[in-house]
N, C-alpha and C positions, 0 to 999 in steps of 0.2 A: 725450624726448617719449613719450606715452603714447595708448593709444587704447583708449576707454574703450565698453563696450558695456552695454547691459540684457538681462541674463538673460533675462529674461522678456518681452520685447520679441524679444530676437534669436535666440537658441534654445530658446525657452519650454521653459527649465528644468523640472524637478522632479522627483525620483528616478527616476522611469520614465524619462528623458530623459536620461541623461549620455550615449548613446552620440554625439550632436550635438557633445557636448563634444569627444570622445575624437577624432571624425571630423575636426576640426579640426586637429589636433596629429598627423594620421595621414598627412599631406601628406608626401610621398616629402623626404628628409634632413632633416625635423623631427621626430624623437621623442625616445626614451630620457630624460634626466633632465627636459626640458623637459613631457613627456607625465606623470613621476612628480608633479613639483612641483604641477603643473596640480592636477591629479583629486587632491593632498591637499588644496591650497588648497579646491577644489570641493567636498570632504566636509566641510569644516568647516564653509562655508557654510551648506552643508544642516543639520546639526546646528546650525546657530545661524539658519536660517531667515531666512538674509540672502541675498535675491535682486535687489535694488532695483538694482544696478551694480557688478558686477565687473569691477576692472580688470586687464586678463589677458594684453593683446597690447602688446608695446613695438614700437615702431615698426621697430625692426630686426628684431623677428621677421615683420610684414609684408612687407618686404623680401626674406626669407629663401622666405617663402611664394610670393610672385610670379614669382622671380627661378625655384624650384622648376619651377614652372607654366610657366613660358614656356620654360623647358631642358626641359620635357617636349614641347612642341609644336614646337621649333625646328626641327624637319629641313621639318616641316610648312609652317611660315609660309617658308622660302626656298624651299622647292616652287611655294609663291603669287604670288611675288616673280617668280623667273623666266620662272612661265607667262606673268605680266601683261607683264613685260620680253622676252620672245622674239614677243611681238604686241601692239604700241604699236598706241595707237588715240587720234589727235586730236580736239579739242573736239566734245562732243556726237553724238561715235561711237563713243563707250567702249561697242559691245553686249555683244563677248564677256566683258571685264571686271567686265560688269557683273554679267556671266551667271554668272560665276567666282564672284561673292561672295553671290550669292543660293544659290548651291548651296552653299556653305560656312553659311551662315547656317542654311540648312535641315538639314544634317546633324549642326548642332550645336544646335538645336531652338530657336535665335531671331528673332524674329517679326519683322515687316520690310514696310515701304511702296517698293517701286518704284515706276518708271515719273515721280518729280518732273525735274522740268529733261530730260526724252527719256531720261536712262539712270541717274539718280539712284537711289541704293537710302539708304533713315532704315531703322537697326534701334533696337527699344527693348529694353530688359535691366530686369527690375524689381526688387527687392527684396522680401523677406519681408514691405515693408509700402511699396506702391506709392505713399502719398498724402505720401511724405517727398521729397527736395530733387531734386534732376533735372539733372544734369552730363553734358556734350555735348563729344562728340569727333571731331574734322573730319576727312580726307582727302580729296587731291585723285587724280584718277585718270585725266589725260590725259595722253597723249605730245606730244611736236614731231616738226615737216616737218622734221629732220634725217637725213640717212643716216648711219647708225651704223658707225664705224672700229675697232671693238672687236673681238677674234675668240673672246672666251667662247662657251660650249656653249649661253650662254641669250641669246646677243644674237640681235639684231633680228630675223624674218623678215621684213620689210615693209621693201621697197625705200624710201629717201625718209625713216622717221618713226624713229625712237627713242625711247625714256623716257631722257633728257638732262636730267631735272629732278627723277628722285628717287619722282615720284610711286607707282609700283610697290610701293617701299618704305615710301611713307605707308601706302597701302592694307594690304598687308600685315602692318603693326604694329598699324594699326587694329583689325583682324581678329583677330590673336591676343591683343591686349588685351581686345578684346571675349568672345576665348571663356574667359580666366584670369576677369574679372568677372563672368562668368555662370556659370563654375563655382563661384562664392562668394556667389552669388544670395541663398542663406539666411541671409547674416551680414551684412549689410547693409538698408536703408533707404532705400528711393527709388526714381529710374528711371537709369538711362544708356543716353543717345542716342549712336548713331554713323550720322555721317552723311556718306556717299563719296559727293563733289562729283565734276559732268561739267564739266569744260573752264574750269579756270584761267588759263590761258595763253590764252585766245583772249575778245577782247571780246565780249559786253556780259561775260562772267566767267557761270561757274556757277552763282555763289552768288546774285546778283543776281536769279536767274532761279528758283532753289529759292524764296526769299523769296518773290517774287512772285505763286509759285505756292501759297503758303499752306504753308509751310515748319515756322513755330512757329505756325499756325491754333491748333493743337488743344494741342500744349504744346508751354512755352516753355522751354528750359532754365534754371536762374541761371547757373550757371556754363558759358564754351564753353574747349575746350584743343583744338591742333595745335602738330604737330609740323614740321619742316622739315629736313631730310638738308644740309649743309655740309661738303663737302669741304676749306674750309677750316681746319677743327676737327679735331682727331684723332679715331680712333674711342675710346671710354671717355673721352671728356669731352663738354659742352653746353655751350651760350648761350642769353641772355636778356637785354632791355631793356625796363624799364620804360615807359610813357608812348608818346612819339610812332618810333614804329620801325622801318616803311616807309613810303617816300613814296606820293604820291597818283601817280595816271600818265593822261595823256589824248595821243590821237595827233594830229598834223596834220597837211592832206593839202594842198600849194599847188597849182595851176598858172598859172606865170607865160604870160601872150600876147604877143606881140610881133608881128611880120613876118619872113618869113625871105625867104631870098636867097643870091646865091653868095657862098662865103667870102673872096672878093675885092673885092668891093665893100659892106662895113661899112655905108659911107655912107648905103646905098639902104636898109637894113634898121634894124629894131629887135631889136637882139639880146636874147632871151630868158635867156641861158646865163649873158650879163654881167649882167642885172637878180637874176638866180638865185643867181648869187654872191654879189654884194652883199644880198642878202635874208641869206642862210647868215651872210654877217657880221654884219651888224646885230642876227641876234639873238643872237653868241654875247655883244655889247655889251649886250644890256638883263640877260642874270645878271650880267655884272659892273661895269656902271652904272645899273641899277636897282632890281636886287632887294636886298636888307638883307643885308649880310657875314654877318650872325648866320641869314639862314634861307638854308638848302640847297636851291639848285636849277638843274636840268641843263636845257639844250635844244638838242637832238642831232638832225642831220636824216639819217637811215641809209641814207635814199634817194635815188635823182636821176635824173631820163629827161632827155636829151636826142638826140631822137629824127633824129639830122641823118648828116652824113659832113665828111669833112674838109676837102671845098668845098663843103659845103651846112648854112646854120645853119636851124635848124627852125623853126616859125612856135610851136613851146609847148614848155615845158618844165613836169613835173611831180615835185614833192619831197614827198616823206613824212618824220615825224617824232615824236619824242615831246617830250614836259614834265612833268616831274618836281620837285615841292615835297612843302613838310608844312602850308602853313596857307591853311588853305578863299578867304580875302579875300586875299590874295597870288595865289593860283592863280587869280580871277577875273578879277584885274587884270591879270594875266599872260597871259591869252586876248585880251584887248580888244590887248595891247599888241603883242601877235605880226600881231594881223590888220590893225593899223593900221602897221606896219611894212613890213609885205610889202604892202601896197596903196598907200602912199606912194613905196615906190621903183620900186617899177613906175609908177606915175603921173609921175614927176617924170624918168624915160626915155623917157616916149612907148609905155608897156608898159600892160597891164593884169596884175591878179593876181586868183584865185579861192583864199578860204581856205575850211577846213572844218576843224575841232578837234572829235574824237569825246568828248565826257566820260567817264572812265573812271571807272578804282577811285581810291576815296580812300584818304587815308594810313591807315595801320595803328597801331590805338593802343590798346597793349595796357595793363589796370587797373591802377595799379601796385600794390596791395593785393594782387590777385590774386596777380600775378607775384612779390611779396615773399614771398608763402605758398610758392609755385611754389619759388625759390629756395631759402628754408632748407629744402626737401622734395629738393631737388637736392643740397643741403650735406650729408643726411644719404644719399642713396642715392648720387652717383658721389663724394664725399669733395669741403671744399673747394676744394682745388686743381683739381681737374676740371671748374669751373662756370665758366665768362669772365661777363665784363660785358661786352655788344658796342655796337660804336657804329653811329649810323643807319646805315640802307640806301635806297642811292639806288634800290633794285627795288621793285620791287608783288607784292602778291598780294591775290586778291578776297577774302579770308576778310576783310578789313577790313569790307564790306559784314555779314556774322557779327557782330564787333566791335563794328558800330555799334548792333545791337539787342540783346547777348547782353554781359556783361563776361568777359572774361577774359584768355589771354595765348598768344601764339605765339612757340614756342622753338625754338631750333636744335641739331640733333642731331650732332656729330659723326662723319662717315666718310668720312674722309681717311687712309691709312695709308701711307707714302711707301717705307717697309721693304717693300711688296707693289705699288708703282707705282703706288697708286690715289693721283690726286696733282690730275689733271685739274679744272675747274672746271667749274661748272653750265653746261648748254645748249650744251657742246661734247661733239662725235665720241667722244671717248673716254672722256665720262664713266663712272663705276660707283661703287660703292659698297665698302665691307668688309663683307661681311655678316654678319659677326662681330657688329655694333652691333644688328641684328635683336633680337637677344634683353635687353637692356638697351632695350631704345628701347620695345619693347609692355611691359616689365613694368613701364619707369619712367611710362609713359602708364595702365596698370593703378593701381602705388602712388599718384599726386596724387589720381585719380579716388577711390579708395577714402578716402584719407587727407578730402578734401573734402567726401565726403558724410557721413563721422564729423563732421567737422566744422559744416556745415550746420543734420546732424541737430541739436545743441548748441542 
C-alpha cells in the first residue's frame, strides 16, 4: 500500500522549498538511506518539473513515523492516564479531567470548544487545507461508583469511584493521537475532531446529550473512530466487528403492591415477594419462548427490595433491571411484553404492579466498509495474527448514538497481560491496564486517521 500526496498541494514544493521535504524524513529513527533516496528522487523531479503527485510514503513508513511520535510523548500520555485514574470522576462531573485536557490542548496550541454536555471539551486539528474530509475521534471520560481494590501508586483517591472501564486510557490516547496529528498538520488535508464524551456509563448517555446540544451544528464529520481497552485481548493485539456489535440497553424499574402482614398468617395477605418471583420468571420465559433463537437478548433483573423481616411480609416490593437486544422492532415488542407480564401476574394474585422501562442506547453498528478499511490498516500495523474478529456483545456503549449520525467503527484495544496479573475484567475492583498498549493504541488511532483522510482526500 502506498500513500500518495501532491506536492504542490501538500508542501508546496519548488526549489526554494525542499527543506519541507527534508523536515519530513527528519522525524527522530527515520533518516539516513531513506532521507538520501528521498531528496534524489526530489531532484529529479525538479529537473524534469514534475510536481503534479509524488508518491513517496509507503505506508509502513507512516507507521514508522507515528509509532516515532507517540514513543516520544509516552512518559507523557501515562502521566495523563494516572492523573485522570488517581481522581475518577462520574457522569457529568468529569470537571477536573476536563480541566486536565483543556490545559493539554492549550499547551499544545489546539483549539477547542468546551463547556458541550457540562464538561464536554470538541478540539479541531486542521490541515494545510481545511476545506478537505473531516475525521472524528471519540473518548469517553467518566469513572464508576466503585471503590477501587488495586494498591498502584495511581489508583483511586476518591473513596467509592474508580476508572473500572478504561476511560482514562480512552482519554489519554485520544490526546496523544491528537498531538502526533497536529504535529503533521502540514502534510495533510482536512480537519480532525476529537471529541472527550461526559458520562457513558450513566443514562440518558453523553453522547445523546452533545448531539443535542448542537454537536455536528457546525461540522459534521464523515468519518467517526473509538477505541475501547479489553482485558480480554492481550496487550499488542485488537478487535473488531463489522455491522451489528453492541446491543441496544434500556432499564426497568417494577414495583409490585400487594398487602402485607405477619409471616404467619399468608392467608390474610397478598404477598408481594411471591408475585415478584414469578414476575423474575416469567420473564426469563419470554428470551426463551419468545424472542427468535437467531436474535440475542438478555433480561436481567440486578435488583430486588423487599423491604419486610422475617415475620413481616411488606406491603411493595421494588425490582430494577435491564433489556438487552440488536433489532429496534424486537426491542419494542419486548417493552410492551415485559409490562404486560409483570401487570398480569400481579393481577391474577390479587397484586398490583407499576412498570417504567427508561429507553436507552441503541445497538452499536459499526459500517462495515469502514471497519474493513479499519481492518486491513490493523493487518498492516499490529501484523495479522494480532487482529481477532469478535463476536456480539451483550454491553452498550452510547457512542452508538455517534454511529447513528456519523459512519464508522468502534474497536477494541487489547490490555490484558496475565504475565503482569493484569487479568481482571471491566467494572471490577481490580481492574487496570498494561500501559505498555498506550503507545500502539494513540499511534494506531493517529495512523487510520491519517491513512483516511489520504484517502477521502482521493
Amino acid at each position: 500500500m502506498i500513500c500518495s500526496y501532491s506536492v504542490s498541494r501538500v508542501f508546496k514544493f519548488h526549489c526554494g522549498h525542499w527543506r519541507n521535504f527534508v523536515r519530513l524524513f527528519l522525524l527522530p529513527g527515520f533518516i539516513g538511506m531513506q532521507i538520501y533516496n528521498a531528496l534524489h528522487y526530489f531532484i529529479g523531479c525538479c529537473e524534469e518539473n514534475r510536481f503534479n503527485s509524488i508518491i513517496f510514503v509507503l505506508m509502513d513508513d507512516l507507521i514508522k513515523i507515528v509509532n516515532s511520535l507517540a514513543s516520544d510523548m509516552m512518559d507523557e500520555v501515562i502521566a495523563i492516564r494516572r492523573a485522570i485514574h488517581a481522581y475518577p470522576e462520574i457522569a457529568f462531573d468529569e470537571f477536573k479531567t476536563s480541566a486536565l485536557i483543556r490545559q493539554k490542548l492549550t499547551a499544545w496550541g489546539i483549539h477547542f470548544q468546551a463547556g458541550i454536555a457540562t464538561t464536554g471539551v470538541v478540539a479541531l486539528i486542521e490541515g494545510y487545507n481545511p476545506e478537505g474530509p473531516v475525521i472524528a475521534l471519540r473518548a469517553d471520560m467518566d469513572a464508576l461508583p466503585i471503590e477501587e481494590k488495586n494498591d498502584a501508586e495511581y489508583a483511586s483517591t476518591r473513596p467509592g469511584y474508580m476508572h473500572a472501564c478504561g476511560h482514562d486510557a480512552h482519554t489519554a490516547m485520544v490526546l496523544g493521537a491528537g498531538k502526533i496529528i497536529h504535529s503533521l498538520r502540514e502534510y495533510f488535508s482536512g480537519k480532525v475532531m476529537l471529541i472527550f464524551q461526559p458520562s457513558e456509563e450513566m443514562y440518558p448517555g453523553g453522547a445523546k446529550v452533545m448531539l443535542e446540544e448542537g454537536l455536528f451544528g457546525r461540522i459534521k464529520p464523515d468519518i467517526l473512530f473509538a477505541q475501547h481497552v479489553l482485558p480480554e485481548l492481550n496487550a499488542g493485539t485488537m478487535g473488531l466487528r463489522a455491522g451489528q456489535y453492541m446491543a441496544s440497553t434500556d432499564e426497568f424499574y417494577i414495583r409490585v403492591k400487594g398487602k402485607g402482614g405477619h409471616g404467619a398468617t399468608p392467608h390474610l395477605n397478598i404477598d408481594p415477594i411471591v408475585i415478584a418471583a414469578e414476575i423474575i420468571m416469567a420473564l426469563q420465559t419470554l428470551v426463551s419462548r419468545n424472542a427468535n433463537p437467531a436474535m440475542p437478548t438478555v433480561i436481567s433483573v440486578g435488583k430486588m427490595i423487599a423491604d419486610g423481616m422475617p415475620n413481616v411480609i411488606p406491603d411493595t416490593v421494588d425490582m430494577e433491571g435491564i433489556i438487552r437486544t440488536f433489532d429496534e422492532i424486537w426491542r419494542k415488542e419486548l417493552h410492551q411484553l415485559v409490562k404486560e407480564t409483570a401487570k398480569g401476574i400481579a393481577k391474577t394474585s390479587g397484586g398490583t404492579s407499576e412498570v417504567n422501562i427508561a429507553h436507552g442506547y441503541p445497538a452499536l453498528y459499526n459500517n462495515p466498509e469502514i471497519t474493513e478499511r479499519v481492518k486491513n490498516y490493523a493487518y498492516t500495523f499490529w501484523g495479522k495474527p494480532n487482529v481477532a474478529e469478535l463476536p456480539q456483545r451483550m454491553t452498550a456503549d452510547d457512542m452508538a448514538y455517534f454511529l447513528k449520525e456519523v459512519p464508522g467503527t468502534y474497536y477494541r484495544l487489547g490490555t490484558g497481560n496475565p504475565e503482569k496479573g493484569i487479568i481482571s475484567n471491566l467494572h471490577s475492583s481490580t481492574f487496570d491496564i498494561d500501559e505498555d498498549t498506550l503507545l500502539p493504541g494513540m499511534a494506531f488511532l493517529a495512523y487510520i486517521t491519517l491513512s483516511e483522510l489520504e484517502r477521502e482526500k482521493k
